[in-house]
C-alpha positions as a Python dict, from the first residue, in 0.01 Angstrom:
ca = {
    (1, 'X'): (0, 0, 0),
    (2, 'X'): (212, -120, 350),
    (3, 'X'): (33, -46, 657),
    (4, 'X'): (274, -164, 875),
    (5, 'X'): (639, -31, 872),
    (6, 'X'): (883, -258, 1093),
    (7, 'X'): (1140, 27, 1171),
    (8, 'X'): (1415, -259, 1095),
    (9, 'X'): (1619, 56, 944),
    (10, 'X'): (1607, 264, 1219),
    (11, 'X'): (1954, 205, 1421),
    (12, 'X'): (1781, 343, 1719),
    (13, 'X'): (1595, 62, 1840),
    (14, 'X'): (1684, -305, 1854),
    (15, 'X'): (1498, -616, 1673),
    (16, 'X'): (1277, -710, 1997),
    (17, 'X'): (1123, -348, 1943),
    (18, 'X'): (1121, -392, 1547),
    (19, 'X'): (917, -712, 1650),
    (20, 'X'): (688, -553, 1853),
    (21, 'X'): (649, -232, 1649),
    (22, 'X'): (510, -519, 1348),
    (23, 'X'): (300, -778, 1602),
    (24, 'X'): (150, -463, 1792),
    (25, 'X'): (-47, -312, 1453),
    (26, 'X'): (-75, -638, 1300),
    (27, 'X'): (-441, -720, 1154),
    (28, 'X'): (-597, -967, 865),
    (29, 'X'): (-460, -794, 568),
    (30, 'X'): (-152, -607, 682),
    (31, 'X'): (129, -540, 465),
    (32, 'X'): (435, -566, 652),
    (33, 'X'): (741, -366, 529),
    (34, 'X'): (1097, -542, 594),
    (35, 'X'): (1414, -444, 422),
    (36, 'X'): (1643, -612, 248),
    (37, 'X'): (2015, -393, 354),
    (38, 'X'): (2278, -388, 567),
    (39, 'X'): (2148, -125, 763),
    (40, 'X'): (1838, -305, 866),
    (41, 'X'): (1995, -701, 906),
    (42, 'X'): (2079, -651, 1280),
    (43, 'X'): (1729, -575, 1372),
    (44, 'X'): (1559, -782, 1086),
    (45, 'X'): (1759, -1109, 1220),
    (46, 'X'): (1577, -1093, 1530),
    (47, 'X'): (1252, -937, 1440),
    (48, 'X'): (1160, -1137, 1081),
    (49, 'X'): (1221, -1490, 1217),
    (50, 'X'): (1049, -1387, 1601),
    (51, 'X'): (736, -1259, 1337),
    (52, 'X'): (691, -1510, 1102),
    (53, 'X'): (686, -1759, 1441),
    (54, 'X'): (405, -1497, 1547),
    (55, 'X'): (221, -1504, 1220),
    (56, 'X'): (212, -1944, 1207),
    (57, 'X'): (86, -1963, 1550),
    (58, 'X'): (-218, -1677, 1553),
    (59, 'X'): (-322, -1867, 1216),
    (60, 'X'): (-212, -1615, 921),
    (61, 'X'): (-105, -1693, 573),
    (62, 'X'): (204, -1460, 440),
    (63, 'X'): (295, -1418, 103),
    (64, 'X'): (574, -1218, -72),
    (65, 'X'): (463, -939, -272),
}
């Protein structure tokens, strides 16, 4: 189960607070929830790239599931 949901589809916010919504909660372990629509891209185009920076530099692996 996900324990971290990035809010990429919620048209409310933009992707520097999707970003921070996923780096804020993030621990060994997490399961981060992006989507894949086109209701979500203009937040996950800033937020996905910005995280998986984040991720590499503190050290974590990532893996699809």
């Amino acid at each position: 189960m996900w324990d971290i949901l990035s809010g990429d589809f919620d048209t409310s916010i933009d992707g520097e607070r999707c970003y921070k919504n996923v780096v804020k909660h993030i621990q060994p372990g997490s399961i981060i929830v992006f989507h894949d629509s086109v209701k979500a891209w203009p937040r996950l185009q800033i937020a996905l790239p910005k995280t998986l920076e984040y991720l590499k530099e503190k050290g974590f692996r990532m893996e699809a599931l």
